[in-house]
VEXRO-903538 format. One record per residue (C-alpha): residue number from 1; z, y, x. Coordinates in nm, 2 decimals, padded with zeros to 4 digits, always signed. Each point is the difference from the previous one (the first is absolute). Layout:
BEGIN
- NUM;Z;Y;X
...
//
This chain:
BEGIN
- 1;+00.00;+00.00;+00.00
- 2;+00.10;+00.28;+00.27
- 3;-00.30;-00.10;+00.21
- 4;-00.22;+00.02;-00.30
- 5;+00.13;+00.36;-00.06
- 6;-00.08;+00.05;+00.42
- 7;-00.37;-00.12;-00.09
- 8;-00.02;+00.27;-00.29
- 9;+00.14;+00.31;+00.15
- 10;-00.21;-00.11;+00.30
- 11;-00.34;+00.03;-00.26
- 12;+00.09;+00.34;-00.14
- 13;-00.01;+00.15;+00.32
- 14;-00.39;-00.05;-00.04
- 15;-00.12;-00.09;+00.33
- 16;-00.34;-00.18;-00.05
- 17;-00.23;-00.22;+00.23
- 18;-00.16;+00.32;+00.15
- 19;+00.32;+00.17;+00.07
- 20;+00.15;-00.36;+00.16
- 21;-00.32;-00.02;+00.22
- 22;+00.02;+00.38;+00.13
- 23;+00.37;-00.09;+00.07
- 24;-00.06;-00.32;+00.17
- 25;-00.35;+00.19;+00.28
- 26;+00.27;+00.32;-00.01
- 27;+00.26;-00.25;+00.20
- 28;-00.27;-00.15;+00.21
- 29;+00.03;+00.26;+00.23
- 30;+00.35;+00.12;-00.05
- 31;+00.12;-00.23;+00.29
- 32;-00.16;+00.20;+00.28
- 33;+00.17;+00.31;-00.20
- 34;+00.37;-00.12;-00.04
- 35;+00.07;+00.15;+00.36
- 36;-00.13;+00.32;-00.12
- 37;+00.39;-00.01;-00.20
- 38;+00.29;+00.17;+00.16
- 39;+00.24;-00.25;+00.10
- 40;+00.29;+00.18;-00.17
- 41;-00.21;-00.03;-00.33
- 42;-00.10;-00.31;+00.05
- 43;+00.41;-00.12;+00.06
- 44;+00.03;+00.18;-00.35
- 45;-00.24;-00.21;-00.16
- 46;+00.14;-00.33;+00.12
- 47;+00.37;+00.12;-00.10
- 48;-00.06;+00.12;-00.29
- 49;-00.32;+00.14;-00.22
- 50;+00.01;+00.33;-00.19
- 51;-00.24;+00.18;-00.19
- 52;-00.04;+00.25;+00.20
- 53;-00.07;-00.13;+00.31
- 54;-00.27;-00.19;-00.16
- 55;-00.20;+00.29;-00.19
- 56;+00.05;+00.15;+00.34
- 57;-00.19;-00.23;+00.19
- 58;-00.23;-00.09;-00.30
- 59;-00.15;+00.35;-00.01
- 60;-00.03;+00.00;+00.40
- 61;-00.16;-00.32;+00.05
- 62;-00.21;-00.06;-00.34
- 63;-00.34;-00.11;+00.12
- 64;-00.14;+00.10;-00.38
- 65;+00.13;+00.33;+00.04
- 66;-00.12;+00.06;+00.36
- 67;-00.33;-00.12;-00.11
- 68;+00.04;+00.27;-00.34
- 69;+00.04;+00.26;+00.27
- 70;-00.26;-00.06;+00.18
- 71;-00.21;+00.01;-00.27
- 72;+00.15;+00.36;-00.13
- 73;-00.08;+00.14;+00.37
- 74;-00.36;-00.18;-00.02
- 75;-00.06;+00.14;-00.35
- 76;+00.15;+00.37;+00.14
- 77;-00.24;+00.00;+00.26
- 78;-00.30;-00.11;-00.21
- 79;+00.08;+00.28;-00.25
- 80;-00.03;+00.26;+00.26
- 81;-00.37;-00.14;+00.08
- 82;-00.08;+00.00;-00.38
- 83;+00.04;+00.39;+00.01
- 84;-00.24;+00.08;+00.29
- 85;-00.35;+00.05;+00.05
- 86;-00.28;-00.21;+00.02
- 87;-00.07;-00.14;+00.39
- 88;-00.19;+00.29;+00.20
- 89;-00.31;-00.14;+00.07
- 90;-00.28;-00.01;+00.28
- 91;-00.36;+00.03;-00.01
- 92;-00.30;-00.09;+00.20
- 93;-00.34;+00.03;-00.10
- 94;-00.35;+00.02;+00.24
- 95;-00.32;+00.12;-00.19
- 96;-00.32;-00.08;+00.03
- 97;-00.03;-00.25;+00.32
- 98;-00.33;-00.13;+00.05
- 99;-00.02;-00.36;-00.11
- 100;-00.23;-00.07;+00.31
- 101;+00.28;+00.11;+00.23
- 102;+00.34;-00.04;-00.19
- 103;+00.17;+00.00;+00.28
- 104;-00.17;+00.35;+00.13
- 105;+00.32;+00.20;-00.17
- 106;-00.13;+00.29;+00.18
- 107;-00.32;+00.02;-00.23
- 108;+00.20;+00.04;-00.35
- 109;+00.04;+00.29;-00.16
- 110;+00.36;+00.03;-00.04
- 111;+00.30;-00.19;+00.12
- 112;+00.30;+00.06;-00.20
- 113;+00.37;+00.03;+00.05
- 114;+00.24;+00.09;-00.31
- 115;+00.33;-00.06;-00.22
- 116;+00.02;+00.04;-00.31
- 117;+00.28;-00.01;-00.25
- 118;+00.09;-00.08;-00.41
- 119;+00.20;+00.24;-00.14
- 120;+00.09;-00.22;-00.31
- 121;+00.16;+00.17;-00.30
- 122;+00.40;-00.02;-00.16
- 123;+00.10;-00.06;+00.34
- 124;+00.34;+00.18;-00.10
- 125;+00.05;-00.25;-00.27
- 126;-00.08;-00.34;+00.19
- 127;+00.25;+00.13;+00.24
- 128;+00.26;+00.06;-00.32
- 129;-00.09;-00.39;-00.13
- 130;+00.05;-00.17;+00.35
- 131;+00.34;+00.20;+00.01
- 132;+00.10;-00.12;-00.33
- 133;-00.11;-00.37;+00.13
- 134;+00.21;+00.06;+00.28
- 135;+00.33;+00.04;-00.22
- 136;-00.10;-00.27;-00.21
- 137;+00.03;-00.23;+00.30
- 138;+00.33;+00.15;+00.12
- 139;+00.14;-00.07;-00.32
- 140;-00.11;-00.34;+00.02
- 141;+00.17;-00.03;+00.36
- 142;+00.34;+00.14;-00.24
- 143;-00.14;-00.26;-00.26
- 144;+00.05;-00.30;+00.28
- 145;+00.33;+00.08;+00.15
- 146;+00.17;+00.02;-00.36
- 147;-00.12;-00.36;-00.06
- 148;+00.13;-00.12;+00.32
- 149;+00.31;+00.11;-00.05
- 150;+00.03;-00.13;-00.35
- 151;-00.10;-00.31;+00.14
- 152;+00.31;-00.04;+00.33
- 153;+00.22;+00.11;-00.28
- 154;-00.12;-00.27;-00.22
- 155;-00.01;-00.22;+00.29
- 156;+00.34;+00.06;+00.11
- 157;+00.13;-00.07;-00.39
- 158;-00.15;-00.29;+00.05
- 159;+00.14;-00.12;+00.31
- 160;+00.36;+00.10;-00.14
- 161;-00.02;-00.20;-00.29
- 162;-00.11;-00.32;+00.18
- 163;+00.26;+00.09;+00.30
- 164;+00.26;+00.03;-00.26
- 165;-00.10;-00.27;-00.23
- 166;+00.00;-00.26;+00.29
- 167;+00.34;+00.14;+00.13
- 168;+00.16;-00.01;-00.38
- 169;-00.14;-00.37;+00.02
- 170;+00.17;-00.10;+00.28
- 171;+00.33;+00.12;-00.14
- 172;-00.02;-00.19;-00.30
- 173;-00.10;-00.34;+00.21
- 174;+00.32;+00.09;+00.25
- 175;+00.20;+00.07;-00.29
- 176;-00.15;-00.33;-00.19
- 177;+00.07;-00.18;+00.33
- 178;+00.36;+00.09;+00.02
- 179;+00.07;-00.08;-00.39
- 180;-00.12;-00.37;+00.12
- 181;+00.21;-00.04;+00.30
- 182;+00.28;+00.08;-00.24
- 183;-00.11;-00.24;-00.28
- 184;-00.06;-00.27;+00.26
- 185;+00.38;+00.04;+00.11
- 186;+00.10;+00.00;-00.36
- 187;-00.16;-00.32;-00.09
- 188;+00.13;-00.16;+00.31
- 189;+00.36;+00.12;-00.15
- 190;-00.08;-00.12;-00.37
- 191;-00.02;+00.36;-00.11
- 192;-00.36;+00.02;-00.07
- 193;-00.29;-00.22;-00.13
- 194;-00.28;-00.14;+00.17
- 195;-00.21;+00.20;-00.25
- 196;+00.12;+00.30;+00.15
- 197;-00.04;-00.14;+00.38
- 198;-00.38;-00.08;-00.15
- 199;-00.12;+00.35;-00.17
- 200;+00.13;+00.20;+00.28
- 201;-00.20;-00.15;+00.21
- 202;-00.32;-00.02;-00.23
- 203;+00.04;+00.38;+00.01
- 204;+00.02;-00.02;+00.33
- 205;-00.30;-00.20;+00.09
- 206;-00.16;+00.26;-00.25
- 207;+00.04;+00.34;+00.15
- 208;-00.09;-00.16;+00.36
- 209;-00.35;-00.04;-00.18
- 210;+00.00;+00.33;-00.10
- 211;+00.07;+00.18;+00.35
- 212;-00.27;-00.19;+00.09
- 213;-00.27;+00.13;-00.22
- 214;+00.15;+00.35;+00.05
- 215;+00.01;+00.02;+00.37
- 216;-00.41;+00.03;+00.00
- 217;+00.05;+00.29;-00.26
- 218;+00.21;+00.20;+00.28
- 219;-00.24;-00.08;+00.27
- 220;-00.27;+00.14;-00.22
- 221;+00.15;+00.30;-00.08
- 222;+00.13;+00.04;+00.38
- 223;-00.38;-00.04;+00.08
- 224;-00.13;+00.26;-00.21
- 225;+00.24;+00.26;+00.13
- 226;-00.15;-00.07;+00.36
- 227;-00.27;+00.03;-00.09
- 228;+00.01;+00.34;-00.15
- 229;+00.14;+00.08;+00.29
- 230;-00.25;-00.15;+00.18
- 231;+00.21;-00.22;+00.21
- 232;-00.04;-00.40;+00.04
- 233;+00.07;-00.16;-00.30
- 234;+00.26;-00.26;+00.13
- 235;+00.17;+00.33;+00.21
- 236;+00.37;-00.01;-00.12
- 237;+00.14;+00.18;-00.24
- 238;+00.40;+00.04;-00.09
- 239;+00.14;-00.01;-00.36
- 240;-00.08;+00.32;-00.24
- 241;+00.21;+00.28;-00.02
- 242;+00.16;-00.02;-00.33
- 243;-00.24;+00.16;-00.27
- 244;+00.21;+00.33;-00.21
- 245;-00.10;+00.08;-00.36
- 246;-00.14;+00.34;+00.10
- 247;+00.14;+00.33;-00.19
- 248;-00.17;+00.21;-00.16
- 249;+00.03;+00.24;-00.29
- 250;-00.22;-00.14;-00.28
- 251;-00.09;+00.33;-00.13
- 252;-00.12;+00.17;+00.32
- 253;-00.19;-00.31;+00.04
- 254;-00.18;+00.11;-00.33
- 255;-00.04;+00.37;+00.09
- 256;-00.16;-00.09;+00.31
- 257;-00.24;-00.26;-00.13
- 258;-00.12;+00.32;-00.21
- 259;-00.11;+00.12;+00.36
- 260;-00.08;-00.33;+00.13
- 261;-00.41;+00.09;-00.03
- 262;+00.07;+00.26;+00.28
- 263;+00.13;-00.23;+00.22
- 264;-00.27;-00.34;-00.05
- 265;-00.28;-00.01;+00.22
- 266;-00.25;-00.17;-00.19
- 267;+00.02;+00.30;-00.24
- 268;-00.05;+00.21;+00.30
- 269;-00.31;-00.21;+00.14
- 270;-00.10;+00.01;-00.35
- 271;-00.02;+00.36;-00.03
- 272;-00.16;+00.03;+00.32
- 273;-00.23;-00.17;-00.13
- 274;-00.09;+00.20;-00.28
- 275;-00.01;+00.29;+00.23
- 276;-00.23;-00.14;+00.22
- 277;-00.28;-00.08;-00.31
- 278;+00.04;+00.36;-00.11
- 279;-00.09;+00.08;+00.32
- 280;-00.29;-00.29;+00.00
- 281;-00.12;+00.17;-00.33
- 282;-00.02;+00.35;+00.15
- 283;-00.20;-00.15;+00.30
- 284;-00.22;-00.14;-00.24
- 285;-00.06;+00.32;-00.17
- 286;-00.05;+00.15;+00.31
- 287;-00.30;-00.24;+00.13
- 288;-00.11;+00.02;-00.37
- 289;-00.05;+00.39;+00.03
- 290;+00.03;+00.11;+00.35
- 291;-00.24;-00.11;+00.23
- 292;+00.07;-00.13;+00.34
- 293;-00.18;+00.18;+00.28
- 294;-00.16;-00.12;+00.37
- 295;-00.05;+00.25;+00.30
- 296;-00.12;-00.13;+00.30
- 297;-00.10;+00.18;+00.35
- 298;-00.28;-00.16;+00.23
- 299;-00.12;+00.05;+00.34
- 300;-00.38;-00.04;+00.02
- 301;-00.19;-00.05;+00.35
- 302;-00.41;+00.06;-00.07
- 303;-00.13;-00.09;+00.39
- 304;-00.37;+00.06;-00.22
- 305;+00.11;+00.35;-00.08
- 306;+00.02;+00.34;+00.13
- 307;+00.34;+00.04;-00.13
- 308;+00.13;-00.36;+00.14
- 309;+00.39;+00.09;-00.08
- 310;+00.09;+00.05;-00.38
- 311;+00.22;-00.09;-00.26
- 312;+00.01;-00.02;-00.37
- 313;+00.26;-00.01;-00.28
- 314;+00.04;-00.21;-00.30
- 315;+00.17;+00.09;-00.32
- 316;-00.02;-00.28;-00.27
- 317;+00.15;+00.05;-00.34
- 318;+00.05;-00.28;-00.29
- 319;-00.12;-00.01;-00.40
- 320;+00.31;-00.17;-00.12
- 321;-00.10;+00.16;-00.32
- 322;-00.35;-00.31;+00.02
- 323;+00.25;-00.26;+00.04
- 324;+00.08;-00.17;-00.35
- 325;+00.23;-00.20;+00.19
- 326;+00.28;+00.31;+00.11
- 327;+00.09;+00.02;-00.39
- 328;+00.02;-00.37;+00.00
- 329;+00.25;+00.04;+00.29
- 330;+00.18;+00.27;-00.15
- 331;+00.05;-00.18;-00.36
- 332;+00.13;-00.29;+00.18
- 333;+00.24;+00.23;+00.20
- 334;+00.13;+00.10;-00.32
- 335;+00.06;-00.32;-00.16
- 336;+00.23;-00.08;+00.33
- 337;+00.22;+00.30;-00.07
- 338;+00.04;-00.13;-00.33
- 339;+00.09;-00.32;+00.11
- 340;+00.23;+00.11;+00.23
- 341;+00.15;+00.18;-00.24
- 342;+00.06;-00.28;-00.18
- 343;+00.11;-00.20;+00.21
- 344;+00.28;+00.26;+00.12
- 345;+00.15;+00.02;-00.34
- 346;+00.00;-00.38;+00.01
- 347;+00.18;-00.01;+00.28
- 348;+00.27;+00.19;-00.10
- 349;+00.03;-00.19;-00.32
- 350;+00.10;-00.29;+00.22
- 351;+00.19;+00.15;+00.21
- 352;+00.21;+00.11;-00.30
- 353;+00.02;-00.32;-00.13
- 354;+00.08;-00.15;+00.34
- 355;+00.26;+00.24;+00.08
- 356;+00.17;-00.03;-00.33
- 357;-00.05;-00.43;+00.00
- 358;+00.15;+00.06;+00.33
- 359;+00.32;+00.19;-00.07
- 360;+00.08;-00.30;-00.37
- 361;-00.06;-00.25;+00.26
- 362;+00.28;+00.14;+00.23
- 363;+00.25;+00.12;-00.26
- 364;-00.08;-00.35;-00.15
- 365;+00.10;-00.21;+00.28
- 366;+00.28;+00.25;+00.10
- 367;+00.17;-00.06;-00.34
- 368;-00.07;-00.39;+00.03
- 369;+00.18;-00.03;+00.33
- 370;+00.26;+00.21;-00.09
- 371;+00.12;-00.16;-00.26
- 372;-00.03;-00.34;+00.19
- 373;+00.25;+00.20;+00.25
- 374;+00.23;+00.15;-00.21
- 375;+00.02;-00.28;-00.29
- 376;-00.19;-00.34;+00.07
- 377;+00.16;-00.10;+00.33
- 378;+00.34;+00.08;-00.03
- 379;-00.01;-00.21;-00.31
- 380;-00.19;-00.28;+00.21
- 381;+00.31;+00.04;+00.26
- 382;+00.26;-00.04;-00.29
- 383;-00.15;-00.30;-00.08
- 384;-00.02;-00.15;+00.32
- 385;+00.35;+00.09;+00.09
- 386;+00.14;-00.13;-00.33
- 387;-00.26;-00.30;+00.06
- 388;+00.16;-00.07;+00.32
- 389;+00.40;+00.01;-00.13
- 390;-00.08;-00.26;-00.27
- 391;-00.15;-00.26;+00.27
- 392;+00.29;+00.06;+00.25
- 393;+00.20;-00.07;-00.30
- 394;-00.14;-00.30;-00.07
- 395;-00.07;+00.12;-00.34
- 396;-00.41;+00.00;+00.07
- 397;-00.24;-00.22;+00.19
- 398;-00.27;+00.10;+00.24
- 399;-00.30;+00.06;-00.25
- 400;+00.20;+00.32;-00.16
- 401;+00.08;+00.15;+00.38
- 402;-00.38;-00.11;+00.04
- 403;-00.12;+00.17;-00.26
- 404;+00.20;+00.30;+00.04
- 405;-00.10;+00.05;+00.36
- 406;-00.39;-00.01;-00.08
- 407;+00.09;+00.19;-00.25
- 408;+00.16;+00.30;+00.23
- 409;-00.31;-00.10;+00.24
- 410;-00.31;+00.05;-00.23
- 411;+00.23;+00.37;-00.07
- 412;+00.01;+00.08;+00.36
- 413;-00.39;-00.11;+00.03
- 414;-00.07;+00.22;-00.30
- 415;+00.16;+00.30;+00.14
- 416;-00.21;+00.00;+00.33
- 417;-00.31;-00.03;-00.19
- 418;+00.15;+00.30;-00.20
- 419;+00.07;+00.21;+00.35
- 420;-00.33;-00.09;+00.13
- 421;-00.17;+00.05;-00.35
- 422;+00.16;+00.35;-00.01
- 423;-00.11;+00.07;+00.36
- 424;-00.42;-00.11;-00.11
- 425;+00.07;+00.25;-00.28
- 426;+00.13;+00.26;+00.21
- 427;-00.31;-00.07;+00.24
- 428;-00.22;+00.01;-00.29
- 429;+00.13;+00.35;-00.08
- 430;-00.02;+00.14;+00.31
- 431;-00.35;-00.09;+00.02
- 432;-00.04;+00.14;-00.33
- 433;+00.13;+00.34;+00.12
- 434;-00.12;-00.02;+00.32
- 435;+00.29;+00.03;+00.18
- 436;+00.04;-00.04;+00.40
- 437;+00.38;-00.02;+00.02
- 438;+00.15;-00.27;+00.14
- 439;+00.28;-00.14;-00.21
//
C-alpha cells in the first residue's frame, strides 16, 4: 500500500519518456564535471541535502539552460543583422572585347570597376521587429529557468517523500521486530500464544518486502536530483532536509496573482511578439508604398578612347506600386497582428486560470496536511499507545497491536505525502507567479 502511494506521487510529478531520456544524456557527461563542485559543497551534499544548495547548483550547471542562453545571445546577434543594410557589393564589367581576340582586354571599349548599393525601404521598422524578437527570446531564457526550478523543487519533494517513507518503514519493522522478541519470551513463559509468536512475524516477513520494493523508489529520486544538478547519477547524496509547510498570507497571495501577468514571461514573449508583427506590418506597408532605391559609383578604363579614365553613376529606383504581390504581403502582415493578438489574450486567459488552479491546489493540500497534523495522528498515537497497554496487559493479542501499528504507519506515510504534496503545490505556485525566491 505505501509503496503503491510512492509509485503515484512519483507519476504526478509528470516526467515523461523525453524528459527521462534528456536526464539520463544530461548525466552522461556530468562525471568529468563533478570536480567542477567545491569541496565544501560537495561535503554538504553528502551530509545533508537542502533545497537550496540544489537550485543553487541547478541553475549554475543546467546544460538546457546553458544551451537557452546561447541561443538568446545567438538570436541577439542575429537581430542586429536583420536591421542592417543589404551587403555592399562589387562590380566588374569589360565591354566590347573582340571575340577574335578575347583575351586582347586592351582592345574593349571599357573596363569597369564599381559598388553599388540597395537602399531598401522601412528599414527603421525591421530594426523595431528584430528588437521585439529579441525580447521574445529573453523572455523565453526567463521562461526556461522558472521551469527548472519548478522541476528541483518537485524533484527534491520527491526525494523527501521516498527518504522519509523508507526511513518511517524501517521504524515500523524495528518496532515490529522488538514486539516479537517480546512475544517470543512470553510464549517461552506461558504468557502468550503461538498465534501471537506467528503474526508478529508474518508482519515481519511483510514490511521486509516492502523496504525492498521502496529502496529503488529512493535511488530514483536520488538519481534525478543529480541529475539536475548535472552530477553522476550514483554520486551520493545525504538524507533531505526536513520539508516546512511554507507561510504565507493567503490573501496577499491573491492580490498578487492580480499582478502576476506583469511578472510571467511568456506574456512578456507574447507581447513582444505582437510588437514585433506591428512592426512587420509597417514594413510591409512600407515596401508596399515606398520604393527601395540603388546608387552605385563605377570606374571606367576606355584604352580605345580619347578620354581613357571615366566614371559613371547609377541610380535605380523600384515600382513597388507594379507589384500585386506587396499588398498580398501587407494583408498577410495584418492577419499576423491579429493573430498575435489573439493569441496574447489567450495567454493571459491561462495564465489566469493557471495561477488561480495554482493557489486551490496549495490551499488544498495545506488544509489536507494540516488537519492530518493537528487531528489524524495524534488520534493514530492514542490508539497505538492504548493498543500497546492492553497487549502488555495481557488483555489483547498481537493482531490488535498489529493492526494499530499499520494503522499509525499508513498515518505517518499519509502525512509525508501531505508535506511533499504541499511543497509540489507550492512549486506549482511559484511557477505560476513566477517567482525566483528560494524558499
Amino acid at each position: 500500500m505505501p509503496c503503491s502511494r510512492i509509485v503515484r506521487s512519483h507519476a504526478c510529478l509528470q516526467f515523461g519518456k523525453a524528459t527521462a531520456v534528456a536526464v539520463w544524456l544530461a548525466s552522461a557527461t556530468a562525471a568529468a564535471a563533478e570536480s567542477d563542485i567545491e569541496p565544501a559543497v560537495r561535503a554538504r551534499l553528502e551530509a545533508q541535502v537542502t533545497l537550496a544548495d540544489v537550485l543553487e547548483l541547478a541553475l549554475a550547471r543546467s546544460p538546457g539552460l546553458a544551451e537557452v542562453r546561447s541561443r538568446v545571445q545567438a538570436g541577439l546577434q542575429q537581430s542586429r543583422a536583420d536591421g542592417r543594410w543589404p551587403d555592399l557589393q562589387f562590380k566588374y564589367e569589360q565591354w566590347s572585347v573582340p571575340l577574335r581576340r578575347p583575351w586582347d582586354l586592351g582592345s574593349s571599349m571599357a573596363l569597369m570597376f564599381g559598388v553599388q548599393q540597395v537602399i531598401p525601404p522601412a528599414l527603421s521598422a525591421r530594426r523595431q521587429a528584430a528588437a521585439a524578437q529579441a525580447e521574445a527570446w529573453s523572455a523565453n531564457e526567463r521562461t526556461r529557468r522558472l521551469d527548472l526550478r519548478a522541476q528541483v523543487r518537485r524533484a527534491y519533494a520527491q526525494y523527501y517523500e521516498a527518504s522519509a517513507q523508507l526511513n518511517l518503514h524501517r521504524e515500523h519493522a524495528d518496532l515490529i521486530a522488538k514486539l516479537l522478541e517480546l512475544s517470543r519470551a512470553g510464549y517461552q513463559s506461558g504468557r502468550r500464544s503461538q498465534q501471537d509468536v506467528l503474526r508478529l512475524s508474518l508482519e515481519v516477513s511483510r514490511i521486509h518486502g516492502t523496504l525492498v520494493h521502496m529502496e529503488p523508489e529512493r535511488r530514483s529520486a536520488q538519481a534525478l536530483l543529480n541529475a539536475l544538478m548535472n552530477r553522476p547519477l550514483d554520486a551520493p547524496l545525504g538524507p533531505p532536509a526536513a520539508l516546512q509547510p511554507p507561510e504565507a498570507d493567503l490573501e496577499d497571495v491573491a492580490v498578487q496573482g492580480r499582478d502576476v501577468e506583469k511578472n510571467r514571461p511568456e506574456l512578456a514573449a507574447a507581447e513582444a511578439a505582437v510588437r514585433r508583427t506591428q512592426a512587420l506590418l509597417q514594413a510591409a506597408r512600407g515596401n508596399a508604398r515606398t520604393p527601395s532605391f540603388m546608387v552605385g559609383l563605377d570606374y571606367m578604363y576606355m584604352p580605345m578612347d580619347r578620354h581613357q579614365h571615366t566614371y559613371g553613376a547609377m541610380l535605380g529606383v523600384g515600382l513597388p506600386w507594379l507589384n500585386p504581390g506587396r499588398g498580398d504581403e501587407e494583408r498577410a502582415a495584418a492577419h499576423q497582428v491579429v493573430a498575435e493578438r489573439e493569441a496574447l489574450e489567450a495567454a493571459k486567459l491561462a495564465v489566469r486560470y493557471e495561477v488561480a488552479n495554482a493557489q486551490l491546489q496549495w490551499e488544498s493540500a495545506r488544509a489536507s496536511f494540516e488537519v492530518l497534523e493537528r487531528d489524524i495522528i495524534v488520534q493514530a498515537q492514542r490508539n497505538l499507545d492504548a493498543a500497546r497497554a492492553l497487549y502488555a496487559a495481557g488483555q489483547s493479542d498481537a493482531s490488535s497491536l498489529v493492526d494499530a501499528a499499520r494503522i499509525y504507519l499508513e498515518i505517518q506515510v499519509e502525512r509525508v505525502e501531505a508535506l511533499a504534496h504541499v511543497e509540489t503545490a507550492a512549486a506549482d505556485l511559484a511557477r505560476a507567479r513566477a517567482e525566483e525566491t528560494t524558499p
